[in-house]
C-alpha positions in Angstrom: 16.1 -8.4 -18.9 13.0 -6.9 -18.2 12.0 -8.2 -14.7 13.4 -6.1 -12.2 14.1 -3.2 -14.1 13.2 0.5 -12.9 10.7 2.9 -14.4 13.8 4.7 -16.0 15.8 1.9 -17.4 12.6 0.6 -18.9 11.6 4.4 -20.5 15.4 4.5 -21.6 14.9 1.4 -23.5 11.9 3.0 -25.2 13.5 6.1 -26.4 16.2 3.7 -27.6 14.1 2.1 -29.9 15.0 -1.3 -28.0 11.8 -1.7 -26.7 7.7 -0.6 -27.4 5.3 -0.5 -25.3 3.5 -3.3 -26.9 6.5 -5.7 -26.0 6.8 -4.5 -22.6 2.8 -5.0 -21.9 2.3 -8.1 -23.6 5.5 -9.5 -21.8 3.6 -9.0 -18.2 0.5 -9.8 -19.5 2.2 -13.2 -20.9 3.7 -13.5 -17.2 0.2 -13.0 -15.4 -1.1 -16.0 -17.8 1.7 -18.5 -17.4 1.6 -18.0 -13.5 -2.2 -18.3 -13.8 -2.4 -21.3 -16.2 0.5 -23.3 -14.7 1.5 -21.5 -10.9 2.5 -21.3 -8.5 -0.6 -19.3 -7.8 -0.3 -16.0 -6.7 -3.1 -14.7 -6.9 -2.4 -10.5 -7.3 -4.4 -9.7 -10.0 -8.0 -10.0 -9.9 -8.6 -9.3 -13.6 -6.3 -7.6 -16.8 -7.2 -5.2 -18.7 -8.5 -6.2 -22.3 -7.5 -2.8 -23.9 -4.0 -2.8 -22.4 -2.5 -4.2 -25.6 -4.6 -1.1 -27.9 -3.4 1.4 -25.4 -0.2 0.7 -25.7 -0.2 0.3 -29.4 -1.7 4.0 -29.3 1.2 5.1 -26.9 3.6 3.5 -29.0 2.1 5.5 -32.2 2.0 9.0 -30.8 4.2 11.4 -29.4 5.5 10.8 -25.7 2.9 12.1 -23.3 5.0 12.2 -20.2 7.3 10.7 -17.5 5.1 6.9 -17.2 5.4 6.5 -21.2 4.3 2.9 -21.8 4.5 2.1 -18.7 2.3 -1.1 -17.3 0.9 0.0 -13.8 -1.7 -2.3 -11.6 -4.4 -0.6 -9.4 -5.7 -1.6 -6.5 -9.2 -2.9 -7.2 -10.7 -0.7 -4.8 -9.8 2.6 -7.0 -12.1 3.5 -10.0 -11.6 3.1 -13.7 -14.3 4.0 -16.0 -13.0 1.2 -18.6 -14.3 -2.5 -19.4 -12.3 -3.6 -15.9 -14.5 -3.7 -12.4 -13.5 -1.9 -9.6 -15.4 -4.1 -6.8 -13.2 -3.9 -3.4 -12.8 -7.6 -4.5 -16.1 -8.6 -3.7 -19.1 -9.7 -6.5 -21.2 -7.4 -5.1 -19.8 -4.3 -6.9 -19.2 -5.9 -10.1 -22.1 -4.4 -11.4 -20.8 -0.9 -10.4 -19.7 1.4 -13.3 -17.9 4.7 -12.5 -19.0 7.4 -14.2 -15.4 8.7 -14.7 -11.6 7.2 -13.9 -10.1 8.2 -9.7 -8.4 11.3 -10.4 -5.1 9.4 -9.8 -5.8 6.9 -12.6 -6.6 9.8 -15.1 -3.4 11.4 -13.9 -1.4 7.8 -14.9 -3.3 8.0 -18.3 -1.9 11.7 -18.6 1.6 10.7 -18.5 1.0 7.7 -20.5 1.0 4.9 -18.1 -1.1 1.2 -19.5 -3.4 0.6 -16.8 -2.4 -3.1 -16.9 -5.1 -4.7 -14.6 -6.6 -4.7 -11.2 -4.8 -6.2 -8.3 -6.1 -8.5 -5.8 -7.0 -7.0 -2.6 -8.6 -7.8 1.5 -12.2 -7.3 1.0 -14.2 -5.8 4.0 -14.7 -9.4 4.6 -11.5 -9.1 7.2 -9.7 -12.2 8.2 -7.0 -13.0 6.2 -4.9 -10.1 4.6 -5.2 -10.7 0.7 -8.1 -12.7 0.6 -11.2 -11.4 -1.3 -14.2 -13.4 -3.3 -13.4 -12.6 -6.6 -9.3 -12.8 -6.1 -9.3 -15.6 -3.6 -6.1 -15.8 -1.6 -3.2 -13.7 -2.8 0.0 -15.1 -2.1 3.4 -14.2 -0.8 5.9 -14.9 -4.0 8.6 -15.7 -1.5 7.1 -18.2 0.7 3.7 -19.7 -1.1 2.4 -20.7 2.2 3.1 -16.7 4.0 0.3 -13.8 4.2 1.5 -11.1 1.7 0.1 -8.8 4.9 -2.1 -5.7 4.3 -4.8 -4.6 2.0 -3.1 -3.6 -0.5 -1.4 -7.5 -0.7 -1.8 -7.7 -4.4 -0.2 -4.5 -5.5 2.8 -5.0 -3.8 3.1 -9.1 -4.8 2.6 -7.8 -8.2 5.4 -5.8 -8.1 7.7 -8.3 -6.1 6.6 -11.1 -9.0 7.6 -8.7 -11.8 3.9 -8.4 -13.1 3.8 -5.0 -13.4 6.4 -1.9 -13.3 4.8 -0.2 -10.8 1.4 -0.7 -8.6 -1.1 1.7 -6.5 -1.7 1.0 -3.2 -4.7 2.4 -0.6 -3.5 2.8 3.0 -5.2 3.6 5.8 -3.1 2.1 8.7 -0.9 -0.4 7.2 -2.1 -1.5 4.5 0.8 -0.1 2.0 3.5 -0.7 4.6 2.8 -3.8 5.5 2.9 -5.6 2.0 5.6 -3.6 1.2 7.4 -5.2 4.2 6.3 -8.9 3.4 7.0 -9.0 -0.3 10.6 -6.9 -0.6 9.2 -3.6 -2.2 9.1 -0.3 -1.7 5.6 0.9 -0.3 5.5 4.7 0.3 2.1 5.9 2.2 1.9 9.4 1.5 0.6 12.4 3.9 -3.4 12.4 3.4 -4.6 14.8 1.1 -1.8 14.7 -0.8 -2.7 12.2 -3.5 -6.6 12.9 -4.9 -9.0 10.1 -3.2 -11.6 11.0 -5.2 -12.5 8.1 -6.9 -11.8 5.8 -4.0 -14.1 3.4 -2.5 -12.8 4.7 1.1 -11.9 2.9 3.9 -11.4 5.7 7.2 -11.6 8.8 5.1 -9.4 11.0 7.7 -6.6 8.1 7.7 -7.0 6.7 3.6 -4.2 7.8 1.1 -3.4 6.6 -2.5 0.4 5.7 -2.9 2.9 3.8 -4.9 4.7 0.3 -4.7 7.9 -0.6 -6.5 10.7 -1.8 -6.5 13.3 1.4 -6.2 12.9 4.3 -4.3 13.8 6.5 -7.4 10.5 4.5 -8.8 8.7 5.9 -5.7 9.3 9.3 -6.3 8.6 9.2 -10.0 5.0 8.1 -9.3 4.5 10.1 -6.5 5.2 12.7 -8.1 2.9 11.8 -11.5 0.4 11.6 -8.8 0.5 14.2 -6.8 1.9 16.6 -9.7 5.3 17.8 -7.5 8.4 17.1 -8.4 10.2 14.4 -6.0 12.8 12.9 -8.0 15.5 15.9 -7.2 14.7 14.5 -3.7 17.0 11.3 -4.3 20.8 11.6 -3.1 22.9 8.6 -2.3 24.4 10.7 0.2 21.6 11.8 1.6 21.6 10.2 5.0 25.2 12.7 5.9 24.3 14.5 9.1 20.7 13.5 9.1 19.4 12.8 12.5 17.3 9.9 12.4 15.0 9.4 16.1 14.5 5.7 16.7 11.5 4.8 19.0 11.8 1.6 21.2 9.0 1.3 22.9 6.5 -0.1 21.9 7.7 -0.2 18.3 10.5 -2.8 19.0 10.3 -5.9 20.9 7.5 -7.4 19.3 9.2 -10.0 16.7 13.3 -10.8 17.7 13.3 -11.5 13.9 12.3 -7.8 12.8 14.5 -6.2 16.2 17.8 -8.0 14.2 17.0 -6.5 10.5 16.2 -2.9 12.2 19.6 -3.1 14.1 21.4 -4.1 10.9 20.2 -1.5 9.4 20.7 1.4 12.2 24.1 0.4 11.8 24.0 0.9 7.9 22.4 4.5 8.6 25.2 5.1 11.3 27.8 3.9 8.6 26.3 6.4 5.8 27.1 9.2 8.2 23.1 9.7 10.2 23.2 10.6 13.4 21.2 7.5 15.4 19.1 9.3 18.2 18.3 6.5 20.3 15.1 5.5 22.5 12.9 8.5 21.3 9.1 8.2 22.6 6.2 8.1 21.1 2.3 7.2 22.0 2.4 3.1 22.0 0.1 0.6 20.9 -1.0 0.2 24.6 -1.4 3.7 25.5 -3.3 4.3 22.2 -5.7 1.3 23.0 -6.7 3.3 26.3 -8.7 5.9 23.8 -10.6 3.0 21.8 -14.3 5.1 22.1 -12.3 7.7 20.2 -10.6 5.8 17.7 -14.1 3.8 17.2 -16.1 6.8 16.5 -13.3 8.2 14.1 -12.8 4.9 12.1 -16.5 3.7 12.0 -18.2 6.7 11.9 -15.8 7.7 8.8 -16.2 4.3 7.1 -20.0 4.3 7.7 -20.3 7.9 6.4 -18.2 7.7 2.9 -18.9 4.0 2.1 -22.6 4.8 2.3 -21.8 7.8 -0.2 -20.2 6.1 -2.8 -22.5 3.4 -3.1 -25.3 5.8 -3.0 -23.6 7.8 -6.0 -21.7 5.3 -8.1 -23.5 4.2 -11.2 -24.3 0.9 -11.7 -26.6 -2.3 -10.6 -25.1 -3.0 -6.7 -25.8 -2.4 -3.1 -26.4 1.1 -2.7 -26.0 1.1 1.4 -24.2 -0.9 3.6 -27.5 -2.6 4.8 -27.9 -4.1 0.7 -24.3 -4.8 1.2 -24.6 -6.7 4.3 -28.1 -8.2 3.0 -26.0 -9.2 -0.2 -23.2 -11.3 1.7 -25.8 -12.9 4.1 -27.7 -14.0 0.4 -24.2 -15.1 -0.9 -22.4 -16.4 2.1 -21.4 -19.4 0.0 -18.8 -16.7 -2.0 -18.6 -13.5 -0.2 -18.5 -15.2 3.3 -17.0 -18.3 2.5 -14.6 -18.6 5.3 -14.7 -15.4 7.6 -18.4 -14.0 8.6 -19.2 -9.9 8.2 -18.8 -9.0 11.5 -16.9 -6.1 11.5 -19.4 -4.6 8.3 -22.4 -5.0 10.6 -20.3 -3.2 13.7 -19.5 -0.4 11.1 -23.1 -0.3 10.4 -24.0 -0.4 14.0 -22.5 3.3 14.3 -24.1 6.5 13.7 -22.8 8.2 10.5 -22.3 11.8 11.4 -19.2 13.1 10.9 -20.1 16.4 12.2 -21.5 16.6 15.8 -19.8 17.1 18.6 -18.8 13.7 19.6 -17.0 13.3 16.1 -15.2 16.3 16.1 -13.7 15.9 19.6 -12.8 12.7 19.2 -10.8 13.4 16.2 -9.2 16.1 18.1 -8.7 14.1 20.9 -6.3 11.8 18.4 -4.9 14.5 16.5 -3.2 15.9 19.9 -1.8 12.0 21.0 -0.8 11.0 17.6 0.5 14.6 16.3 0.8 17.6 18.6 2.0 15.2 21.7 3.4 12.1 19.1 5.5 12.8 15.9 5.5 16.5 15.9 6.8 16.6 19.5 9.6 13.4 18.9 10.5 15.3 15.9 10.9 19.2 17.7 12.9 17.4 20.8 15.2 15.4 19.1 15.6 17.9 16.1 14.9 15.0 14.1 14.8 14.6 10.0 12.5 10.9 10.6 11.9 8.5 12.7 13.2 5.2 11.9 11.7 1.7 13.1 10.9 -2.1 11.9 7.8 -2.0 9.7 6.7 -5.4 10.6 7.5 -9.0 11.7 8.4 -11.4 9.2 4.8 -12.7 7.3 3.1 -15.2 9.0 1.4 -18.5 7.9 -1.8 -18.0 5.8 -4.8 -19.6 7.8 -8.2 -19.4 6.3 -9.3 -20.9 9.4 -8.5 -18.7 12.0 -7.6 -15.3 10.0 -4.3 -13.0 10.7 -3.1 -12.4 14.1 -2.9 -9.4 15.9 -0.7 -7.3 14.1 1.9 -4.4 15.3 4.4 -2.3 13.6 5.0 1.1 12.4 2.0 2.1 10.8 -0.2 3.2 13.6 1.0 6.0 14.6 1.2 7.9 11.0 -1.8 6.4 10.5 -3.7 7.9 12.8 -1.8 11.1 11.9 -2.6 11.3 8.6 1.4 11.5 8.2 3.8 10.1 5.8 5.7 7.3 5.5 7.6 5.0 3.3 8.7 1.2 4.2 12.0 -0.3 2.3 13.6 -3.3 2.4 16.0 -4.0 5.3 16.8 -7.7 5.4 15.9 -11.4 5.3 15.1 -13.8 8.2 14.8 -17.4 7.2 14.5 -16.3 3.3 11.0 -14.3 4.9 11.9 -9.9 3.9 11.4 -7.6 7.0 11.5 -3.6 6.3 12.1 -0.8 7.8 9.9 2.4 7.7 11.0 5.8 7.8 8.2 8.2 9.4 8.0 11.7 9.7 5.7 14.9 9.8 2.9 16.4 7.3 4.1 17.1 3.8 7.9 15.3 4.6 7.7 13.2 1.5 10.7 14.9 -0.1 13.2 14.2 3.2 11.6 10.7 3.6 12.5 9.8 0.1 16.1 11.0 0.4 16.7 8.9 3.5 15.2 6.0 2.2 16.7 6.2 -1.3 20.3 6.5 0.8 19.8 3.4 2.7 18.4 1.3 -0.2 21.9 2.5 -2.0 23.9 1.8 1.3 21.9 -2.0 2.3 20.9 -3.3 -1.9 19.3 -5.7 0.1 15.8 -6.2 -2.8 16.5 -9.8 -4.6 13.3 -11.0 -6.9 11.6 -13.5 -5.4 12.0 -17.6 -6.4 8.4 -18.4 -6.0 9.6 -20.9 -3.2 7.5 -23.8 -2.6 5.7 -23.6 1.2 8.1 -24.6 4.2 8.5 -25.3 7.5 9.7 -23.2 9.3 
């Protein structure tokens, strides 16, 4: 069986001689069609890639380049290839764009042999609906057809939950790897930023954006990590890992939002106590509330940021496409039939609005200003008290209904906080409320990765709580 196996069972099938890379990227290429062509429609990959099937038949006729071997991987259509795919944040106004050279994170999958399989669906600037854009159209949660996938990064991590891929890149900048990860039963791991080249990237908050994995596994995690940010994680995994480790879980503010997401996390604070971690109960950090008192700040950061490096790389990627975010804007309002079909551009014209320096005095204190709430007095300071390994804490309610009419809700969870911080974190599954996954995120300070991936590879082990997904028909519920 192919769907559902990890990175390593698949490359041990290689070596074996049981499998080539061929069969294993025309079997999800086979998959992608068949759910296209006869559904359900999921809607995670924008387009394939038409070399995939000549790649691999190179791979499979030379030597063994590295640890991804023939290994099918989707990218988030908002990192660049310099192939015959698009990279157009979802939207038919970069499709004209052609990067002059593959994201430093995509030449580093190439490196190790990975098939860049295709380009998955993504939410487009266009906010409203997590997963919608105008080339993709609405991805799909693969466990309840009528549920939001959640996040921008929705068709990596369906991709992965469907089986589509092996392995999928995600772009977070608060939430938008943890959150899908949540929704769709996957692992999503958000990496500290810096850590994983953006160059290559059409940004988002450039200060809060970082390139990381979805998969199924943990161990599958820490491989690509690892590809991608050339350090070795895997020695990180330990199924006893979570012995003595003192995990700090923060209540308010970070609970009580969703009874359904409380119930998973306590489940699985009791699975952590079973495994031998020492639960440090009711630790503080800054809250949703108390972070929403310094909105100037957290405006200037976010939109100054996103004016300033969006501007750049449409100034300086090749191609024929908006060049500023005034032709972007002036593009949607001559295309609204397709680019603003059902939510309007507001939030790209408030980004506009904005100056763009990201160097005067203003800028620079506001970022400070954050730093010291979200770092200094927020996850470094829980961590020093409590002498704490991670922080532990639901990543999200269960996925909500998709409405194209009204857009997402107001959405809380885990990612805030390490958002802001530039700090890592890595979601995994925790549990199942009315067939709907919930996770749990495990968050801790710059350059954790390697701890982070122990605990969370421990749990998984201890809860085996990922199932494939039945493509369930919509419910309600």
């Amino acid at each position: 069986m192919i769907e559902e196996a990890t990175i390593g069972q698949l490359r041990a099938r290689m070596a074996g001689g049981a499998l080539s890379a061929v069969e294993l990227t025309r079997f999800y290429l086979d998959r992608i069609a068949a759910l296209n062509a006869d559904g359900p429609e999921l809607r995670a990959v924008i387009e394939t890639n038409p070399d995939a099937e000549a790649i691999a038949a190179a791979l499979d006729a030379g030597p063994t380049r590295g640890s991804l071997h023939g290994i099918p991987v989707l990218v988030k259509d908002n990192i660049d290839t310099a192939d015959r795919m698009h990279t157009s944040g979802g939207s038919f106004a970069l499709v004209g764009s052609r990067p002059a050279r593959d994201a430093d994170v995509v030449a580093r999958l190439r490196a190790e042999g990975a098939v860049v399989l295709g380009k998955a669906n993504l939410t487009t600037w266009i906010t409203g609906s997590s997963g919608w854009s105008p080339r993709g159209g609405q991805c799909r949660n693969p466990y309840r057809l009528d549920r939001s996938p959640l996040g921008s990064s929705a068709g990596s991590a369906v991709g992965v939950a469907a089986n589509l891929c092996a392995a999928a890149l995600g772009v977070e900048t608060v939430g938008s790897i943890l959150g899908p990860a949540s929704a769709n039963c996957v692992v999503g791991l958000k990496p500290t930023v810096g850590l994983t080249s953006r160059n290559g990237l059409i940004p988002g908050v450039r200060s809060m954006d970082s390139i990381g994995p979805l998969t199924r596994t943990v161990a599958d995690a820490a491989l690509l990590l690892g590809v991608l940010a050339e350090r070795d994680y895997s020695s990180s995994l330990d199924e006893d890992g979570l012995r003595g480790a003192r995990i700090g879980v923060p209540r308010e503010g970070y609970f009580g939002y969703s009874d359904h997401a409380d119930a998973v996390a306590e489940s699985a604070l009791k699975v952590l106590a079973s495994a031998g971690a020492v639960i440090v109960d009711d630790v503080r950090l800054p809250t949703p509330d108390a972070l929403t008192e310094h909105g100037a700040a957290l405006a200037t950061v976010q939109f100054r940021e996103a004016k300033h490096w969006k501007n750049a790389y449409l100034a300086e990627t090749p191609g024929d496409h908006p060049r500023s975010l005034d032709e972007l804007i002036a593009y949607n309002r001559d295309h609204a039939d397709v680019e603003l079909r059902w939510f309007g551009q507001e939030s790209l014209q408030m980004v506009n609005g904005f100056s763009s320096d990201v160097s005067d005095v203003e800028y620079r204190d506001a970022v400070a200003l954050l730093h010291r709430l979200v770092r200094a007095e927020g996850i470094d300071a829980a961590l020093s008290a409590g002498a704490l390994d991670a922080l532990v804490m639901p990543t999200m309610a269960p996925p909500w209904k998709i409405d194209l009419v009204n857009g997402d809700p107001p959405v809380t969870g885990s990612a805030l906080v390490p958002g802001l911080a530039g700090y890592p974190a890595v979601s995994v599954p925790a549990g199942f409320t009315h067939g709907l996954p919930v996770g749990i995120t495990f968050a801790g300070g710059a350059g954790s990765e390697g701890t982070l991936i122990r605990l969370a590879h421990a749990f998984e082990q201890a809860s085996a709580v990922r199932r494939a997904p039945e493509f369930l028909a919509p419910e309600v519920i």
